[in-house]
gemmi code that builds the backbone of each chain (N, CA, C; Angstrom):
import gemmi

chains = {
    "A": [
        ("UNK", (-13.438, 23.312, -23.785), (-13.238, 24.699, -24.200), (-14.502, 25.510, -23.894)),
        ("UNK", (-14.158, 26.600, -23.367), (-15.616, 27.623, -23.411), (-16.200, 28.258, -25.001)),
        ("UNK", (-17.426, 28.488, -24.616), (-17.879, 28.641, -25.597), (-19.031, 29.937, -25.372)),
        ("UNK", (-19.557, 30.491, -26.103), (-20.595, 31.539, -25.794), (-21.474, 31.696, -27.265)),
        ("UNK", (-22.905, 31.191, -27.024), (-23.686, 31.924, -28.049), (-24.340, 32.634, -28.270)),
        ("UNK", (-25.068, 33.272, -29.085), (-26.046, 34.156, -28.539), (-26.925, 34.035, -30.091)),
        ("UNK", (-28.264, 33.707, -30.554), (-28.526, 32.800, -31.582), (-29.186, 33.890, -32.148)),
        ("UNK", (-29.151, 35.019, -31.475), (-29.647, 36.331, -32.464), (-28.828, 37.064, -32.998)),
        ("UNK", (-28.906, 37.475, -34.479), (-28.444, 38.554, -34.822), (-28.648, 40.280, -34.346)),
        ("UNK", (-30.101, 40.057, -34.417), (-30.574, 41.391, -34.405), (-32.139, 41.198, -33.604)),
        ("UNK", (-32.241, 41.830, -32.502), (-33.693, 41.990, -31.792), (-33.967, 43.151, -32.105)),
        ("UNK", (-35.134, 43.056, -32.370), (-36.029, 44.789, -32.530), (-37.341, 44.461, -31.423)),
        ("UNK", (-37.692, 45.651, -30.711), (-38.340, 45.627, -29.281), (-39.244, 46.914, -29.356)),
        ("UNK", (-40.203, 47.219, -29.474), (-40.567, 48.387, -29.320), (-40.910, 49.190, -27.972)),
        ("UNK", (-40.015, 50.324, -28.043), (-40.554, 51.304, -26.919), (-41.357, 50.798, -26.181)),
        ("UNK", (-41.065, 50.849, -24.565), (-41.998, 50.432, -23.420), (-42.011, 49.142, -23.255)),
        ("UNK", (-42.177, 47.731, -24.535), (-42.040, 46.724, -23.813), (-40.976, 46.330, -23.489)),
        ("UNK", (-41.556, 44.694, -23.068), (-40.300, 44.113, -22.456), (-38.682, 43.591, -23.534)),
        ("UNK", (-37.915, 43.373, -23.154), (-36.950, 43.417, -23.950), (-36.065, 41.681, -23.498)),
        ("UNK", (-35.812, 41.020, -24.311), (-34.946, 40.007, -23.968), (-33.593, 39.617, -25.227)),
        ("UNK", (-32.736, 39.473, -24.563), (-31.412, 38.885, -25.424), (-30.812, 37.546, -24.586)),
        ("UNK", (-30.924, 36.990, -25.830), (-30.061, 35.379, -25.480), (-28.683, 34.876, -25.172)),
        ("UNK", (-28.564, 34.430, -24.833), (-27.083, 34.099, -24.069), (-27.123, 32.635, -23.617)),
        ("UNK", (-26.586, 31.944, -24.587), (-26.499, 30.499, -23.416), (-24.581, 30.371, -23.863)),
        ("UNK", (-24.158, 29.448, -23.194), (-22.849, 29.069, -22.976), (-22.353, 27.757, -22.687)),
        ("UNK", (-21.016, 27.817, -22.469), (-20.783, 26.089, -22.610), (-19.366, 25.977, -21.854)),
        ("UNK", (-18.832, 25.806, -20.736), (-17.908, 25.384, -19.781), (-17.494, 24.361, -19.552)),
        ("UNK", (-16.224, 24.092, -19.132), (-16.453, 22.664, -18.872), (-16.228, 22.206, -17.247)),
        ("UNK", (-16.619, 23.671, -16.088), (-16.601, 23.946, -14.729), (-17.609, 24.704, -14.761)),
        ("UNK", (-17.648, 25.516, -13.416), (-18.855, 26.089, -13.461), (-18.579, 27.650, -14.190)),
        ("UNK", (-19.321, 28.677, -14.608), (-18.866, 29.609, -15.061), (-19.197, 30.908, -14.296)),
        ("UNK", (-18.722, 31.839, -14.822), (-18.865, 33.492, -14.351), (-19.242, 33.912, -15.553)),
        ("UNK", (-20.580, 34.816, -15.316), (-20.868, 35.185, -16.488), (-21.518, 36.978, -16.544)),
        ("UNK", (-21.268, 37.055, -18.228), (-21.182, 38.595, -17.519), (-22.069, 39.295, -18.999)),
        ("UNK", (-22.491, 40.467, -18.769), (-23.195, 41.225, -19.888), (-22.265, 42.436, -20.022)),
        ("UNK", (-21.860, 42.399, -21.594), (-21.252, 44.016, -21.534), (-22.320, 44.877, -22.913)),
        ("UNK", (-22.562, 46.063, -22.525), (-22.970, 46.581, -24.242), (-21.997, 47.457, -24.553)),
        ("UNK", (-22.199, 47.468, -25.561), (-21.366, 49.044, -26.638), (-21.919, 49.614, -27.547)),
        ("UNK", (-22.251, 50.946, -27.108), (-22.637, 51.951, -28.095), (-21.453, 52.243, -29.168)),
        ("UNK", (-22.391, 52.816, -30.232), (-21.634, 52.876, -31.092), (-20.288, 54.122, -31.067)),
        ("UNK", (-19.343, 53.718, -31.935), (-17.672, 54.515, -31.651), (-17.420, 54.520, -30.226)),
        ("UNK", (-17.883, 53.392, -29.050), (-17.684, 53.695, -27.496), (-17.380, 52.073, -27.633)),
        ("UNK", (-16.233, 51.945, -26.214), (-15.521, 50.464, -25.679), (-17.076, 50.005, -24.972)),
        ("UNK", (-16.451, 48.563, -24.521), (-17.564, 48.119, -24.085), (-17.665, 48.419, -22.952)),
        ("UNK", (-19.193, 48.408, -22.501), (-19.098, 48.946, -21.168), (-20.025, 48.024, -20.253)),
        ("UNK", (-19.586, 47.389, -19.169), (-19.949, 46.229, -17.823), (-21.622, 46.568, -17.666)),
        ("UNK", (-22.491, 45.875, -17.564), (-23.665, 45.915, -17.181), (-24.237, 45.174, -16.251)),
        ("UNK", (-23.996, 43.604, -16.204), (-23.805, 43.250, -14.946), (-23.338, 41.668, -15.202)),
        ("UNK", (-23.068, 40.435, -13.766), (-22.478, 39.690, -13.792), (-23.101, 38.598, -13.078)),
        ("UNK", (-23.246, 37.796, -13.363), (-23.292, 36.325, -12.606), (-22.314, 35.724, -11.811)),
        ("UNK", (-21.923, 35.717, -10.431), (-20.857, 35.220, -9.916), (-21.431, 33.624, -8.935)),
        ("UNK", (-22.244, 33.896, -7.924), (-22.657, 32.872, -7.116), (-23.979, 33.613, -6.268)),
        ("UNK", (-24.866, 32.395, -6.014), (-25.848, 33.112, -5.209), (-27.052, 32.950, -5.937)),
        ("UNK", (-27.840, 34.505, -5.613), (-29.489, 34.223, -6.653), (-29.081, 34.168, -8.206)),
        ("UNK", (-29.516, 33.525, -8.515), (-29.929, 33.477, -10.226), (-30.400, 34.311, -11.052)),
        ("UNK", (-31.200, 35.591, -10.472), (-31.439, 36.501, -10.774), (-30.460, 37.661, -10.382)),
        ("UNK", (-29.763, 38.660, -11.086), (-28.661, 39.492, -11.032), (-29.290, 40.881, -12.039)),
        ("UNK", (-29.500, 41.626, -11.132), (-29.200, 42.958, -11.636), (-28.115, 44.060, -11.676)),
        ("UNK", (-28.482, 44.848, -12.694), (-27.116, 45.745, -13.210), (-27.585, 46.572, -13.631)),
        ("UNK", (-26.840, 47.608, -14.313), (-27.053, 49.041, -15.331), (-28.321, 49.167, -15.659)),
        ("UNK", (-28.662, 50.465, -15.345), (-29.536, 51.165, -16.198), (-31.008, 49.975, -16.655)),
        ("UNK", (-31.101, 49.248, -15.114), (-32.490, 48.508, -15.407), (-32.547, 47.032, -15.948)),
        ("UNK", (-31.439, 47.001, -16.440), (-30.912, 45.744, -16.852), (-31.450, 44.668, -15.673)),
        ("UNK", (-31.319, 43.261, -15.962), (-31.276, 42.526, -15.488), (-31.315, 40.956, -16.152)),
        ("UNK", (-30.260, 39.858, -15.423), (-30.376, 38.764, -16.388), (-30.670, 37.412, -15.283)),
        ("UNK", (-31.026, 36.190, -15.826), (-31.171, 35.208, -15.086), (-30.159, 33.847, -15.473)),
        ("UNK", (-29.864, 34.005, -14.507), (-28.899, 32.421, -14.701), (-29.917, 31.150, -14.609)),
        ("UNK", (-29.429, 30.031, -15.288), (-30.282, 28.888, -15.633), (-28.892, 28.065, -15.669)),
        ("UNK", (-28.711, 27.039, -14.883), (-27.831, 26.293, -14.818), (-28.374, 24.852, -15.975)),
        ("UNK", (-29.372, 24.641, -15.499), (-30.193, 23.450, -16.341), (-29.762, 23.418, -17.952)),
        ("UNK", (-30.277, 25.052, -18.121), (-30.295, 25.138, -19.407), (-29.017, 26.063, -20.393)),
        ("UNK", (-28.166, 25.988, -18.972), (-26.921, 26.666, -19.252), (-27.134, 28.151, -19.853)),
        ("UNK", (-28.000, 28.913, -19.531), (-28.360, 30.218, -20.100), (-27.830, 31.358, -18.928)),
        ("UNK", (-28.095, 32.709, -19.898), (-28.007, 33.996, -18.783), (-28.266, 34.514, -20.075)),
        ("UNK", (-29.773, 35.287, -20.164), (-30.472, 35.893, -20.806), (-30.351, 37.210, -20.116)),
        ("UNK", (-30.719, 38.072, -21.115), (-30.796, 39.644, -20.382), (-31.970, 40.332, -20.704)),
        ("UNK", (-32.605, 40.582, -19.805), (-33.677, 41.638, -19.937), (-34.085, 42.609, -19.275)),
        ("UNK", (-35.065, 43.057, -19.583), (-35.422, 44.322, -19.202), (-37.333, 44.829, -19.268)),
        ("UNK", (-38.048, 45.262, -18.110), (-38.949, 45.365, -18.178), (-39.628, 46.175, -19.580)),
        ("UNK", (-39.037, 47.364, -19.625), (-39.573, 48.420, -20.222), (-38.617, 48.921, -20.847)),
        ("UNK", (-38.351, 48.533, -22.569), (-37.310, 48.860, -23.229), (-37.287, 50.386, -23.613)),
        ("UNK", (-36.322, 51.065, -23.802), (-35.827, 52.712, -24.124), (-35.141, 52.295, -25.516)),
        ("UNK", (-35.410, 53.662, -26.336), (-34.703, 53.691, -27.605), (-33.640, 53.989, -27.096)),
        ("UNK", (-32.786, 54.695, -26.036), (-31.249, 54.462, -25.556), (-31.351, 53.223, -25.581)),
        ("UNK", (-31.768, 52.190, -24.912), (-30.929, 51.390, -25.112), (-30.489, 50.344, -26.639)),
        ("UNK", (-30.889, 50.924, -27.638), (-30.363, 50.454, -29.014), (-28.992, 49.993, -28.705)),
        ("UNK", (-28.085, 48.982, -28.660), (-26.991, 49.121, -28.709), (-26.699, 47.205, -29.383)),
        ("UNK", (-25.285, 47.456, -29.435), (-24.398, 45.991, -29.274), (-24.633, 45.630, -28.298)),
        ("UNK", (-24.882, 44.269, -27.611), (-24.520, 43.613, -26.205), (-24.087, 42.048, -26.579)),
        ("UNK", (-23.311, 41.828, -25.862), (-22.196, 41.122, -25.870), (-22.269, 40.418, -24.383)),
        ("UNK", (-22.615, 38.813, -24.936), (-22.733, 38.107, -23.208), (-21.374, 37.537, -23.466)),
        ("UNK", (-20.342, 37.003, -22.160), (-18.932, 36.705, -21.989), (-19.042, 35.765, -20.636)),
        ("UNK", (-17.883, 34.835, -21.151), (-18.247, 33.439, -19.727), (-16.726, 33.452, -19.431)),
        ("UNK", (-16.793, 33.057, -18.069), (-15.022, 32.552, -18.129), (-15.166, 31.745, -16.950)),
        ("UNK", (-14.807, 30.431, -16.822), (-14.716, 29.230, -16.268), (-14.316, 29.409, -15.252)),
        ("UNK", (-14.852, 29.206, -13.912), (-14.960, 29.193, -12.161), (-13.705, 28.649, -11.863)),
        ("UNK", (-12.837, 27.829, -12.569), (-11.996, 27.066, -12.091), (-10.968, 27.264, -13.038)),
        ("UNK", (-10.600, 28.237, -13.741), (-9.365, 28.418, -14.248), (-8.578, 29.694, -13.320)),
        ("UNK", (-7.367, 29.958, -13.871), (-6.504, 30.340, -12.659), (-6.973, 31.896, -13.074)),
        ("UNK", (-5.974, 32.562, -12.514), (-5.860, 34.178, -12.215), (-5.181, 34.784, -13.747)),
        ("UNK", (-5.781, 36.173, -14.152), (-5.468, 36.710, -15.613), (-6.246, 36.185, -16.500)),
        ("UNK", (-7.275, 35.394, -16.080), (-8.252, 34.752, -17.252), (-8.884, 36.109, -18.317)),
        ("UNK", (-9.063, 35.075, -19.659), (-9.194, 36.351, -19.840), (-11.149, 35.783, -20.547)),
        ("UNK", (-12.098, 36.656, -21.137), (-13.575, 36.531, -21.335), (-13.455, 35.374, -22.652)),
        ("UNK", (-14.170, 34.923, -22.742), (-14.479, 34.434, -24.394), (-15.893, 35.193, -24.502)),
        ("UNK", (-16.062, 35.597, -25.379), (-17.192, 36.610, -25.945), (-18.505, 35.554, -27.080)),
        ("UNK", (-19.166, 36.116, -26.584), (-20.500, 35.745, -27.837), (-20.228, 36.797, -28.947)),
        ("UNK", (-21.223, 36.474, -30.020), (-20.982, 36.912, -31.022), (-21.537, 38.744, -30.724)),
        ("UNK", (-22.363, 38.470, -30.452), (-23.036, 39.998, -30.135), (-24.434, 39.651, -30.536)),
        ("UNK", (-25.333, 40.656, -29.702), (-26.513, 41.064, -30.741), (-27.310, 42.277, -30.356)),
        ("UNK", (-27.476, 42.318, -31.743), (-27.975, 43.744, -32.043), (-29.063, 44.177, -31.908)),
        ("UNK", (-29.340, 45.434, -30.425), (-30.761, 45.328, -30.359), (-31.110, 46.789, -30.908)),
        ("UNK", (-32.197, 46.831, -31.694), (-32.940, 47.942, -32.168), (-34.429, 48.594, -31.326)),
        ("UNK", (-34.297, 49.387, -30.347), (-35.550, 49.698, -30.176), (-35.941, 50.586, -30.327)),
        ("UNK", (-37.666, 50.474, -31.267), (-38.129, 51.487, -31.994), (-39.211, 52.426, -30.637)),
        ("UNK", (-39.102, 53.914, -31.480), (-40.012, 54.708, -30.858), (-41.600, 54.474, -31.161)),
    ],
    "B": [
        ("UNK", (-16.147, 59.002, -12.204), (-15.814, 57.382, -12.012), (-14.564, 57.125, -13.425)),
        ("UNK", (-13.632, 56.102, -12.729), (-12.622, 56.362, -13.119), (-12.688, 55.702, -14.384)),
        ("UNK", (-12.129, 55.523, -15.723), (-12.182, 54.517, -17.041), (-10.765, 54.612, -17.295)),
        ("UNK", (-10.437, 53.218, -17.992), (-9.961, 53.179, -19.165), (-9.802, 54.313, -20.497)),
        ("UNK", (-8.739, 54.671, -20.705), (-8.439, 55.462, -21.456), (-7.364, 54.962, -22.910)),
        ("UNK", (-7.225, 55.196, -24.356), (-6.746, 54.599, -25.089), (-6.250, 55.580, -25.952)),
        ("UNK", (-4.886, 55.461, -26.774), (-4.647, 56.495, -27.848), (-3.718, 55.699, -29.088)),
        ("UNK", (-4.309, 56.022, -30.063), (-5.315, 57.126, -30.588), (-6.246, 56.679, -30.651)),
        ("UNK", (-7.337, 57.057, -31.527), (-8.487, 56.689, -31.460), (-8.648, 55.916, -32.761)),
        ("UNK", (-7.526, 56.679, -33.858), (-7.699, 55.866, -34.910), (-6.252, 55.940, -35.565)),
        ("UNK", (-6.079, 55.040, -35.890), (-4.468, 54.707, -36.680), (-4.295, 54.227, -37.966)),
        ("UNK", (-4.008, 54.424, -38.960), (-3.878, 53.970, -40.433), (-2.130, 53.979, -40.529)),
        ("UNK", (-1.778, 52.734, -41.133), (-0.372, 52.769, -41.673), (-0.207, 51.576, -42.705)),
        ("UNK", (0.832, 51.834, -42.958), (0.875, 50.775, -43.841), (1.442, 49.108, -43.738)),
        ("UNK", (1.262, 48.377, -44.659), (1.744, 46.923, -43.827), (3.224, 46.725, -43.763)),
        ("UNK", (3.799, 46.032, -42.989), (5.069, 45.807, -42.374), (5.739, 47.006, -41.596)),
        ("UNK", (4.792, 48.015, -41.268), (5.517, 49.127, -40.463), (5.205, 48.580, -39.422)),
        ("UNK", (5.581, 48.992, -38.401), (5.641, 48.983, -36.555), (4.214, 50.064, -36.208)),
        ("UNK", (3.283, 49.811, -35.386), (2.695, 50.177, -34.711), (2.629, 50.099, -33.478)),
        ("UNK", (2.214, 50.970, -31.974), (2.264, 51.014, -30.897), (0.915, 51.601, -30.529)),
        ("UNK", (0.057, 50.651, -29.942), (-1.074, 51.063, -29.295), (-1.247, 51.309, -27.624)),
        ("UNK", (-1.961, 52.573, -27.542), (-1.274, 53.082, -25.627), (-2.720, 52.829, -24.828)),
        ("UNK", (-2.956, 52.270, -23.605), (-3.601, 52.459, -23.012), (-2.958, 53.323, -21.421)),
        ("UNK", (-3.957, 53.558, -20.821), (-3.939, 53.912, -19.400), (-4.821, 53.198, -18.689)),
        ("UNK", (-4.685, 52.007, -17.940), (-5.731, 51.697, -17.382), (-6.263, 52.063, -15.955)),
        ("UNK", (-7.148, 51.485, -15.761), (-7.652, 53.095, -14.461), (-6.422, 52.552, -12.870)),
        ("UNK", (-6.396, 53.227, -12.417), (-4.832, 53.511, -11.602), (-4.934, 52.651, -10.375)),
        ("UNK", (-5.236, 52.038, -9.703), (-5.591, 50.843, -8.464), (-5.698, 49.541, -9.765)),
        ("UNK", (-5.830, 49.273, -10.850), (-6.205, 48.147, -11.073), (-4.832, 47.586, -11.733)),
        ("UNK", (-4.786, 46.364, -11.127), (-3.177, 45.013, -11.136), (-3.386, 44.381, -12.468)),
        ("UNK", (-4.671, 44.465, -13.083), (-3.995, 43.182, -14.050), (-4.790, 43.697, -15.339)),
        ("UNK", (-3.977, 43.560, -16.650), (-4.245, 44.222, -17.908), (-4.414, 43.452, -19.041)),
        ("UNK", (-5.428, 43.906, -20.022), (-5.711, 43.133, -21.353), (-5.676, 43.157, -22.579)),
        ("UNK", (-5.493, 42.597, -23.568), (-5.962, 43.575, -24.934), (-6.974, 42.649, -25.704)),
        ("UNK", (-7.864, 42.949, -25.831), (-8.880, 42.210, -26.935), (-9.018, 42.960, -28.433)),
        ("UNK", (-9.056, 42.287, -29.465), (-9.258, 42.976, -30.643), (-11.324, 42.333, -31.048)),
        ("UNK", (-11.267, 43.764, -32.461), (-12.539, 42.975, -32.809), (-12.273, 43.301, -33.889)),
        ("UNK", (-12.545, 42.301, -35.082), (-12.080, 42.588, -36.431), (-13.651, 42.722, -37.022)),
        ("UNK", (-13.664, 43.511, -37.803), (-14.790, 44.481, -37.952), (-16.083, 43.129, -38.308)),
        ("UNK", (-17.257, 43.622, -38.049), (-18.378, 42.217, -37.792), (-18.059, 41.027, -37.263)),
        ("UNK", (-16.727, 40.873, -36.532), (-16.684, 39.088, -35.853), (-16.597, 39.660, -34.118)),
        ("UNK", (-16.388, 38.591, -33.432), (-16.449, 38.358, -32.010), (-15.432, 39.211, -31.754)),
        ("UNK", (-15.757, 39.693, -30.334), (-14.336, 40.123, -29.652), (-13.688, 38.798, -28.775)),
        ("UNK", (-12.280, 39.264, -29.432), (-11.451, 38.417, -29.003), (-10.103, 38.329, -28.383)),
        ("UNK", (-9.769, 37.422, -27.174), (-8.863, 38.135, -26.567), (-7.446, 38.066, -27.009)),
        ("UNK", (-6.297, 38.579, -26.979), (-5.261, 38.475, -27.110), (-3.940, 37.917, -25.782)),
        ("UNK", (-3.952, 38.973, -24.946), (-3.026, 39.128, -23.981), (-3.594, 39.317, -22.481)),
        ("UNK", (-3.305, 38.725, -21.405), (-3.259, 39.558, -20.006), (-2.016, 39.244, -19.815)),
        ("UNK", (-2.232, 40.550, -18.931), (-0.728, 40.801, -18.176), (-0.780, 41.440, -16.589)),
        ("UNK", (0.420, 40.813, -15.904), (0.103, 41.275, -14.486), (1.276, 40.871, -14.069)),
        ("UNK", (1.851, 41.719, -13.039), (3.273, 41.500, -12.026), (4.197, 42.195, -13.512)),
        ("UNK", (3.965, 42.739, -14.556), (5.494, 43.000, -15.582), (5.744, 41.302, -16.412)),
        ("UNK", (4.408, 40.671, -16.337), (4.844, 39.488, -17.238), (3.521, 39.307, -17.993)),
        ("UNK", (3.256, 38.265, -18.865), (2.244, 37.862, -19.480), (1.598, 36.636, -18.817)),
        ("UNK", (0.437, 36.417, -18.543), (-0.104, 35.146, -17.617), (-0.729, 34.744, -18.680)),
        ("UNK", (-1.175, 35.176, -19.526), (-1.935, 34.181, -20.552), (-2.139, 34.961, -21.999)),
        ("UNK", (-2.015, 34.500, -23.101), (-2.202, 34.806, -24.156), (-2.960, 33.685, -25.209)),
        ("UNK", (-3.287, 34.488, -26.431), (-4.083, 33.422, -27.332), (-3.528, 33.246, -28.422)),
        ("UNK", (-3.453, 32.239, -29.048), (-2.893, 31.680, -30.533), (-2.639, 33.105, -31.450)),
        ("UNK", (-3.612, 34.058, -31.213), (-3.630, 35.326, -32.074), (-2.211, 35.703, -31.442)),
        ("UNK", (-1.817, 35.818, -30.868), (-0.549, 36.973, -29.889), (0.975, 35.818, -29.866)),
        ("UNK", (0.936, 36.004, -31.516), (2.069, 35.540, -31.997), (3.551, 36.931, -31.957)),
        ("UNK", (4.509, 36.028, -32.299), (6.157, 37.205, -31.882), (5.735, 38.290, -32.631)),
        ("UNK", (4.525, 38.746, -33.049), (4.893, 39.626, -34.181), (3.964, 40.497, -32.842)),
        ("UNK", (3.406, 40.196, -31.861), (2.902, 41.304, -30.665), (3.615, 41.420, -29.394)),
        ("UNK", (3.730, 42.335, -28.707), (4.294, 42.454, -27.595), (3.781, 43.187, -26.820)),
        ("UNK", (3.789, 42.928, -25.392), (2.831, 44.142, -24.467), (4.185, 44.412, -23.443)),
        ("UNK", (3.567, 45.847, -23.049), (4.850, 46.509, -21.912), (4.221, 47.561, -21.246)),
        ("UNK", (4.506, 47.285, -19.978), (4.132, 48.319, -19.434), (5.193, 49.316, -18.711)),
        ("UNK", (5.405, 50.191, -19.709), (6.548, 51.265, -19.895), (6.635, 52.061, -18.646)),
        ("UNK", (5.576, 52.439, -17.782), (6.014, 53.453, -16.742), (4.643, 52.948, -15.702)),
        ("UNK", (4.287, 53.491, -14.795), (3.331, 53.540, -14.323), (2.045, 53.702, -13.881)),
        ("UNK", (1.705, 54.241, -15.200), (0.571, 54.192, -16.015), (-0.157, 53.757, -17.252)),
        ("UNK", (1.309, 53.138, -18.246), (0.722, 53.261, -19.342), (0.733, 51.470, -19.687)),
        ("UNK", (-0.056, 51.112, -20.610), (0.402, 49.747, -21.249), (-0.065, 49.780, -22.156)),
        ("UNK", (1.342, 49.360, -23.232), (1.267, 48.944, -24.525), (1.097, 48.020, -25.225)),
        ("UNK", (0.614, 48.145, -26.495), (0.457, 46.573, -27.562), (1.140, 47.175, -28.379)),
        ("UNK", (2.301, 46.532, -28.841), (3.128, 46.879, -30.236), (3.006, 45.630, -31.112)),
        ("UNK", (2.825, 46.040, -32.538), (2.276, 45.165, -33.834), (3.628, 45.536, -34.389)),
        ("UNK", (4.719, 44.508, -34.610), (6.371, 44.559, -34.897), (6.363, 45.196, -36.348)),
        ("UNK", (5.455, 44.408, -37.415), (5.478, 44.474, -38.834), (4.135, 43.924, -38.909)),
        ("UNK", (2.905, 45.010, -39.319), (1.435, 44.889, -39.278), (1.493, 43.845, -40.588)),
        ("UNK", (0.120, 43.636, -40.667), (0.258, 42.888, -41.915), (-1.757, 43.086, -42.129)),
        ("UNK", (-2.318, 43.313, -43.034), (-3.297, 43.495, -43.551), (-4.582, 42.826, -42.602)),
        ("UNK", (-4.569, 41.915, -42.178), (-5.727, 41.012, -41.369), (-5.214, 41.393, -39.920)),
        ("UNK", (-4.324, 42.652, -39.583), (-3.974, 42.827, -37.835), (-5.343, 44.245, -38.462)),
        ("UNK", (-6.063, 44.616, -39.375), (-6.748, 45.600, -39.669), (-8.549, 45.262, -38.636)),
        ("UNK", (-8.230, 45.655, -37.522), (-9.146, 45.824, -36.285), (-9.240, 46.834, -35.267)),
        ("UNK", (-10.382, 46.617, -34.055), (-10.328, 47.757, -33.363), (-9.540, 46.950, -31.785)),
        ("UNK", (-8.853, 47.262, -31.113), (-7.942, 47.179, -30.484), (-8.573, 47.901, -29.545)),
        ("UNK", (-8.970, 46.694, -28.011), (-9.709, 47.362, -26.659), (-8.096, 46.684, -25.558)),
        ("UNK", (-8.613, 48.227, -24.792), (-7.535, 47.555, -23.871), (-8.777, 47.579, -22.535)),
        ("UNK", (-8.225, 46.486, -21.626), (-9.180, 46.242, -20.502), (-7.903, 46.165, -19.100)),
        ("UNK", (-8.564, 46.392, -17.775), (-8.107, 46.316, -16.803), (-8.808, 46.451, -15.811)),
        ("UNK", (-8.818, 45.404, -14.306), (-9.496, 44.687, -13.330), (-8.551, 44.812, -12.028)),
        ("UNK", (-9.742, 44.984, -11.132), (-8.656, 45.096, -10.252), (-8.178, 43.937, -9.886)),
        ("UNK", (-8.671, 42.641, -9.777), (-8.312, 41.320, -9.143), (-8.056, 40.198, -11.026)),
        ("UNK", (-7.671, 39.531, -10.485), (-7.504, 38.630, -11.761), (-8.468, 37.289, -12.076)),
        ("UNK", (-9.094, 37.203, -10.489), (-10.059, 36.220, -10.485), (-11.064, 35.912, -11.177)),
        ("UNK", (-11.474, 34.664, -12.022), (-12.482, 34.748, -12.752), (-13.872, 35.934, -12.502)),
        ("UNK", (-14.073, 35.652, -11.578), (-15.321, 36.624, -11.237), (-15.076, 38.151, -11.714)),
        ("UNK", (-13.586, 38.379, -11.685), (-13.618, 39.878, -11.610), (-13.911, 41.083, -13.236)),
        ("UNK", (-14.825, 41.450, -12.581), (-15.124, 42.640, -13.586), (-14.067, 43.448, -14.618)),
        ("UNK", (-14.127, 42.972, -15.784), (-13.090, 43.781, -16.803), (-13.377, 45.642, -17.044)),
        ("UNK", (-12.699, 46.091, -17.098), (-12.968, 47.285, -17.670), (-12.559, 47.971, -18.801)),
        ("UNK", (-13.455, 47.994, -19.899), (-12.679, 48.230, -21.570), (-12.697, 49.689, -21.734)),
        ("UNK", (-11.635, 50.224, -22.491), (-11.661, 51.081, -22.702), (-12.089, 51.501, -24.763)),
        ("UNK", (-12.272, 52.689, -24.847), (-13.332, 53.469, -26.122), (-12.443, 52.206, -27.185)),
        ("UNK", (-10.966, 51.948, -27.088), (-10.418, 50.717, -28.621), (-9.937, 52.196, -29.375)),
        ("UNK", (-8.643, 51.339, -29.865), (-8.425, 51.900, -30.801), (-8.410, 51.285, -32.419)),
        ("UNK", (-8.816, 51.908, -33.342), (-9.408, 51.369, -34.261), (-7.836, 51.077, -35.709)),
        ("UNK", (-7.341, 50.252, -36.042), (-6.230, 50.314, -36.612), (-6.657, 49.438, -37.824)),
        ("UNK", (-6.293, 50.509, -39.159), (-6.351, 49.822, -40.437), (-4.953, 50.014, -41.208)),
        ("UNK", (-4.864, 48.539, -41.078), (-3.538, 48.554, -42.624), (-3.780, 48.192, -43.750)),
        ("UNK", (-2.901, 49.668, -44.337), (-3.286, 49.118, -45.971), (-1.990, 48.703, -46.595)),
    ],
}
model = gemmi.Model(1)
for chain_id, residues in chains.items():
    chain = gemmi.Chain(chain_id)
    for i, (resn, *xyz) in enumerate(residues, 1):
        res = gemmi.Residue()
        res.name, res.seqid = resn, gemmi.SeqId(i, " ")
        for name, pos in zip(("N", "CA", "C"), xyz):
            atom = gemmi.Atom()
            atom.name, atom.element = name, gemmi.Element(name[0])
            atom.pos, atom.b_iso = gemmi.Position(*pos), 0.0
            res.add_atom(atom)
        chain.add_residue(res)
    model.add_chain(chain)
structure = gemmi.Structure()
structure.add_model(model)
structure.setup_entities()
């Protein structure tokens, strides 16, 4: 069964530095993996994805995450954190080898706070 | 740039009535979703749908849900007779390909409480 964790509740980051959120996962093929956030009263919205290739994958608004096969991770970060980006983010896996209409299994979320 | 669109935004009724939740998903994309999130837990999926059938659903998307896609734009989640714990926010998603890899697109959810 897939699985997705993410072992933080809540990151707080202050303005300008660097910013990281956890994400590891659990497949039982290889996976696709993906970052969504959501602001608040707003759907979630795609930031970026792990499909095949470099390990390093960038997306939205500066974003960027690294795949780790070893350690089964795809962390997300970011050089230089913005109080925009305060939000929900939500890492999601779905197994390389299941068929067509798949649908995400979701991590729990976590909540990042960054102060001015 | 095109989104996902959802109505209403917020729905209150009472339990064992019928509810109908509408999406539009953006207009080139084949295959459709509904995930709920019940307020502080995971989002979680319910339904895809593609070709006018269901390809996969989850233990949650028992007879008491149904999805349809009524015309050529729209797709629905109908809740037959709500019942107190269907009290969540309701995302509809849609992709253009169905392939694992492919990028979901959620739309704002609609937020539904039964009392």
């Amino acid at each position: 069964a897939q699985s997705v964790a993410q072992p933080e509740d809540q990151v707080n980051v202050a303005e300008g530095n660097p910013l990281t959120v956890k994400c590891t996962y659990s497949v039982s093929g290889n996976p696709y993996l993906f970052w969504y956030v959501q602001y608040p009263n707003r759907g979630l919205q795609f930031l970026l994805k792990y499909i095949t290739g470099d390990n390093l994958v960038k997306g939205s608004y500066g974003f960027e995450a690294e795949f780790n096969k070893s350690q089964t991770s795809f962390h997300l970060k970011k050089p230089s954190a913005l109080v925009s980006d305060s939000a929900l983010y939500f890492c999601a896996v779905r197994d390389i080898n299941r068929g067509y209409g798949q649908n995400f299994v979701f991590g729990p979320g976590t909540r990042l706070s960054v102060l001015p | 740039e095109p989104e996902v669109t959802q109505t209403p935004s917020h729905q209150v009724t009472q339990m064992g009535q019928e509810v109908i939740l509408r999406c539009v998903p953006i207009s080139n994309h084949l295959y459709f979703y509904w995930y709920r999130q019940i307020l502080g837990q995971k989002v979680e999926f319910l339904v895809s749908f593609y070709n006018n059938e269901i390809s996969e659903k989850s233990e949650i998307f028992d007879d008491q849900f149904s999805v349809e896609r009524p015309d050529g734009s729209n797709f629905t989640l109908k809740i037959r007779s709500t019942k107190l714990e269907d009290s969540a926010m309701y995302f509809c998603a849609s992709s253009l390909a169905g392939t694992s890899g492919s990028t979901q697109y959620f739309g704002p959810g609609t937020r539904l409480l039964v009392l």
